[in-house]
N, C-alpha and C positions, 0 to 999 in steps of 0.2 A: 266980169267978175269970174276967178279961176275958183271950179267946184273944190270939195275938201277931198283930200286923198283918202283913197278906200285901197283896204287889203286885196290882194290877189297871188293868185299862182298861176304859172309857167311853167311851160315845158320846152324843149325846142323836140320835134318829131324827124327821126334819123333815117336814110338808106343804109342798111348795113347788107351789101348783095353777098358777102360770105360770113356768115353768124359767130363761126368757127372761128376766123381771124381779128373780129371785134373792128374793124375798119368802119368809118362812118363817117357821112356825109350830110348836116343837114340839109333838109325838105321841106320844115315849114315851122310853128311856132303854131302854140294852142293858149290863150290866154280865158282866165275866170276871175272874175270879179262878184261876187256872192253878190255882195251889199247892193251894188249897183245892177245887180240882176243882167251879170253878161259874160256873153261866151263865144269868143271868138278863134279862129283858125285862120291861118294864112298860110298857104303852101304851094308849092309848085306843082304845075300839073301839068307844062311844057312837056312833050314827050323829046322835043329833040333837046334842049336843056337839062334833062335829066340823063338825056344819053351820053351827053358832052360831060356833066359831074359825076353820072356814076356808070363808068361803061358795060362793066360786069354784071351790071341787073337787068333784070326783064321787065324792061320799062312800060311795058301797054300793061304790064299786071300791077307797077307800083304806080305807075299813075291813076288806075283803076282803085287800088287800096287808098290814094289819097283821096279822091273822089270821092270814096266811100264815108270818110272821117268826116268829109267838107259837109256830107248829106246828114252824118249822124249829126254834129255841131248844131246844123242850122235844126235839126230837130224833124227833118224831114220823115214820115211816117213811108216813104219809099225805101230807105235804110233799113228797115226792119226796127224789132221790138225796141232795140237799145236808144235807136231814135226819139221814142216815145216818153224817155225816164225823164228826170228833173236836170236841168244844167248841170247841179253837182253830180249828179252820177254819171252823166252825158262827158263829164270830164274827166273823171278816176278810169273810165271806160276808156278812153281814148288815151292816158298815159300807162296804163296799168302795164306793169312788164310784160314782155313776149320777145320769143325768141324766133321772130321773123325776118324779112327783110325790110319790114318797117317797123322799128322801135323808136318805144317816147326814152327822152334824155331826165335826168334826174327833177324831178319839179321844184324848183324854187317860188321864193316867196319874197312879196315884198307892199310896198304901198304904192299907186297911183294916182291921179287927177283925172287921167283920161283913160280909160279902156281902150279905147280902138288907137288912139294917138301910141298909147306904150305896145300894145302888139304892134303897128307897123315899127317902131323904135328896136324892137326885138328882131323882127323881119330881117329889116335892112341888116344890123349887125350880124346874126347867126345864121340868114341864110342868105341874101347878098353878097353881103364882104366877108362871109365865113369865117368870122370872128368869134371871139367868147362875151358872154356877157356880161 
């Protein structure tokens, strides 16, 4: 028996190594499903991977920034305070603009049946096959 579709939002999470020229690559893909009570992140953290898609970055510091996301996500209290908050805020935190060399991509919305099934569905398209959504 397939569950009922619950609301969510999405983001895809980007390398942009020079801010200035808006160039990007995505890195990984953040998904929230309120109802369902889930919050997931998928990202790369290959450091030779990263070097091969984005060469211009300083990849031991954006693989470390991804790390960091992957610790705040899962809620991990080693992340610091932001770790601590509730999913929803755990997620606005993680796409909120910044003008770094890791920025979130616009957050979309939409309905799913599966959480973790439609993040990896997101995955593979935006940052495997580096595709659009």
């Amino acid at each position: 028996m397939n569950a009922a579709p619950v609301r969510c939002s999405w983001a895809p999470l980007r390398a942009v190594p020079h801010p200035h020229l808006g160039d990007a690559v995505n890195v990984g893909v953040v998904l929230h499903a309120r109802t369902a009570e889930y919050l997931g992140l998928r990202v790369i953290t290959d450091e030779a991977w990263l070097a091969e898609r984005v060469p211009d970055a300083d990849v031991p510091l954006l693989a470390r920034y991804l790390r960091s996301c992957q610790a705040i996500c899962r809620g991990d209290a080693s992340a610091g305070p932001v770790a601590l908050h509730p999913p929803s805020e755990r997620f606005h935190w993680i796409t909120a603009p910044r003008s770094d060399v890791l920025q979130p991509g616009p957050v979309q919305e939409g309905r799913c049946a599966d959480p973790p099934g439609e993040l990896e569905r997101l995955f593979r398209r935006l940052v495997e096959e580096g595709g659009a959504a």
